[in-house]
C-alpha positions as CSV (number, residue, x, y, z in Angstrom):
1,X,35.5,-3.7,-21.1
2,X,31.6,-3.5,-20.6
3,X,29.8,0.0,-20.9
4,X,27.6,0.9,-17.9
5,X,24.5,2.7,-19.5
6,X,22.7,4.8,-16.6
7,X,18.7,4.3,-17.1
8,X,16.8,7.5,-16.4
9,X,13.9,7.0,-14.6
10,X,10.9,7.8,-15.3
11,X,9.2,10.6,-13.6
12,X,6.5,11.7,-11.9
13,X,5.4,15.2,-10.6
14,X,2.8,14.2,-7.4
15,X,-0.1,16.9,-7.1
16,X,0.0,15.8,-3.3
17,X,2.4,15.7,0.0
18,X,2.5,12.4,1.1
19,X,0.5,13.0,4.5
20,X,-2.4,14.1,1.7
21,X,-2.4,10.6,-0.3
22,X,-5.7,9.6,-0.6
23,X,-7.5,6.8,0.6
24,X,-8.4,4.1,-1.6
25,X,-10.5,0.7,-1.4
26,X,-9.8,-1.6,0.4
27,X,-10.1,-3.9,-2.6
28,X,-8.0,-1.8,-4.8
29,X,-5.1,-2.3,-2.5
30,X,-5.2,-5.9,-2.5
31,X,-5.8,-6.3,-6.0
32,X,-2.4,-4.1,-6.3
33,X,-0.6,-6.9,-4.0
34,X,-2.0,-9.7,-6.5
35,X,0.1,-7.5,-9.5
36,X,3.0,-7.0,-8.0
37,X,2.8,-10.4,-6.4
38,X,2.1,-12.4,-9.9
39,X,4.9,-9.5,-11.2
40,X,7.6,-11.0,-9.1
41,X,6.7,-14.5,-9.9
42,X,7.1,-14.2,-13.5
43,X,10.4,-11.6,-12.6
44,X,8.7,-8.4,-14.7
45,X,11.4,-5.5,-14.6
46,X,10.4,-2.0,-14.1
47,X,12.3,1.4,-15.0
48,X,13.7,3.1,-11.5
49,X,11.1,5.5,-10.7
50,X,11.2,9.3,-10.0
51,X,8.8,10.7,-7.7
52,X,8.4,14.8,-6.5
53,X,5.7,15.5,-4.3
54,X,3.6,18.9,-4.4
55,X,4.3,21.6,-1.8
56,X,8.3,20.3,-0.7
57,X,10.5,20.4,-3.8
58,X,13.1,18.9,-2.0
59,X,11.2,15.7,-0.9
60,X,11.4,13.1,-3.5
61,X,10.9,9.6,-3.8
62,X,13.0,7.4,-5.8
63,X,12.3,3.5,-6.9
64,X,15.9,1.9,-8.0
65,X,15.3,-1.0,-5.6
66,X,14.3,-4.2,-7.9
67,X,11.4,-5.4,-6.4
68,X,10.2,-2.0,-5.7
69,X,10.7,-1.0,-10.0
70,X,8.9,-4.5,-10.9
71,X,5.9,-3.7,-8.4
72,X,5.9,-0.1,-9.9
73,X,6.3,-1.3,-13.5
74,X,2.7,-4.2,-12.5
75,X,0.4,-1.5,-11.3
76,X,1.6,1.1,-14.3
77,X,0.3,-2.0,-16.6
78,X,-2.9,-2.9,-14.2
79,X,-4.0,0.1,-13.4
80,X,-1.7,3.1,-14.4
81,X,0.3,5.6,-12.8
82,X,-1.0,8.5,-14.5
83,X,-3.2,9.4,-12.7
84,X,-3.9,10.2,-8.8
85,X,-5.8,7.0,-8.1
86,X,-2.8,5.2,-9.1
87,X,-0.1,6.6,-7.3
88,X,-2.2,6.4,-4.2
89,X,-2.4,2.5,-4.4
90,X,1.1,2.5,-5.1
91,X,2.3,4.6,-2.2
92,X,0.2,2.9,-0.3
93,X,1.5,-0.7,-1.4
94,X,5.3,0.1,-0.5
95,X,4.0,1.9,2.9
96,X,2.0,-1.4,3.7
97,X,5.4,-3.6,2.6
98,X,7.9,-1.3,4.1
99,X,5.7,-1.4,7.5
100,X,5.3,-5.0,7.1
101,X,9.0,-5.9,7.4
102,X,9.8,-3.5,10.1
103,X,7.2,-3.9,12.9
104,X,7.1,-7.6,14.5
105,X,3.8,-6.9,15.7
106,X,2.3,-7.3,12.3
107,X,3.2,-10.6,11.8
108,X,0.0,-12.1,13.5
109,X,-2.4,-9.5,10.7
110,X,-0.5,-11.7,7.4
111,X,0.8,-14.5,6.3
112,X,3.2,-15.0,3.4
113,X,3.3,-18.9,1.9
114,X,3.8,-20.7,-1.5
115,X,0.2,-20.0,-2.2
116,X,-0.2,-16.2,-1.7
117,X,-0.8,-14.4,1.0
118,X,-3.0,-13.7,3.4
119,X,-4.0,-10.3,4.9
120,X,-6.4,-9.4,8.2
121,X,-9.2,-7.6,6.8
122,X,-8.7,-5.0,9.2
123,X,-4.6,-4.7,7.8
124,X,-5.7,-4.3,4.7
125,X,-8.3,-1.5,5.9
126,X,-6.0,0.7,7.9
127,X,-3.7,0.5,5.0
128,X,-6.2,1.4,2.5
129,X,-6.7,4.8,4.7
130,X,-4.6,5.3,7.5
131,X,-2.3,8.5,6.7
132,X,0.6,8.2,5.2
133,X,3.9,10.6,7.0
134,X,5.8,13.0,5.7
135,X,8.4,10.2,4.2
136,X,5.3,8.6,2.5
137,X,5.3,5.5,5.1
138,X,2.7,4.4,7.7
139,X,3.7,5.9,11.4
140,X,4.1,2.8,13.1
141,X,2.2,3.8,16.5
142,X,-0.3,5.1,14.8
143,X,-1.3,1.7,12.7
144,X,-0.5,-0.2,15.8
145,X,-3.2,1.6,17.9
146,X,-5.9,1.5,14.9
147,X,-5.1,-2.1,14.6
148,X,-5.0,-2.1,18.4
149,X,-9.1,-1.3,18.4
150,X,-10.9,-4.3,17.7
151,X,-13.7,-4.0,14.4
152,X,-16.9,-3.3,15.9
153,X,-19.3,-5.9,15.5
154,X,-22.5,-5.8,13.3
155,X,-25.7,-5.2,15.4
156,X,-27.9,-8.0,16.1
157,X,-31.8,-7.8,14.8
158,X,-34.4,-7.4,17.9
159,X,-35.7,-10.1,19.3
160,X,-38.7,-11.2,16.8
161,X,-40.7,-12.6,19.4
162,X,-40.4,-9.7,22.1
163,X,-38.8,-6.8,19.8
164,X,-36.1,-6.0,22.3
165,X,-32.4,-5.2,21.0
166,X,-30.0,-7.9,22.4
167,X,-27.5,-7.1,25.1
């Protein structure tokens, strides 16, 4: 008869509510999706992950889901979860996944294929800052207007010849 042996996860006290994650770079996030990306494809496993934001004792996050512990388990090697910075890229990674295979919308800002994936530049902005809820995910109205805004462009130089702006 096998034994079952119950892993404890590891644990994290979060000096934050979710609504107060932090923004991070752009860059940062995306560089998160590469680890947990190049995680999966060489099948790292991760602990399950305990997680107790500041300010509600009784909101906690926990990471048993496999993919979830191996994405956890990348950025803890790549860039640590020790500290703030850290968890924000991670919280903002599973809001950005979790959003991503509930709102149809989406699927126009991304592409998933054999050889990566491909995310809007303004996708990966909103999810770099946008504020996260109270359940640590992206509201979904709230990312669909931002995303709903188009980028503003970059102004145009005046007119060399006559130094007047451009319409």
């Amino acid at each position: 008869m096998p034994i079952s042996v119950a892993i404890m996860p590891t644990a994290y006290a979060i000096p934050f509510a979710p609504e107060a994650t932090p923004a991070v770079a752009p860059r940062s996030l995306l560089s998160a999706w590469d680890a947990a990306r190049d995680a999966a494809s060489a099948a790292l496993e991760g602990p399950p992950r305990a997680f107790r934001f500041a300010g509600d004792p009784s909101l906690d996050l926990l990471l048993e889901d496999r993919d979830a512990c191996c994405w956890a388990e990348a950025l803890d090697r790549r860039i640590g979860l020790d500290h703030v910075q850290g968890i924000a890229v991670l919280l903002r990674l599973l809001a950005l996944l979790e959003v991503m295979g509930r709102a149809p919308w989406m699927r126009g800002l991304f592409d998933i294929g054999r050889d990566g994936t491909v995310l809007h530049p303004d996708l990966l902005r909103a999810a770099a800052t946008q504020p996260l809820d109270g359940a640590a995910r992206f509201d979904e109205d709230g990312l669909r207007h931002r995303l709903a805004r188009p980028s503003l462009p970059l102004p145009r130089p005046p007119n060399a010849a006559t130094g007047a702006s451009p319409p």
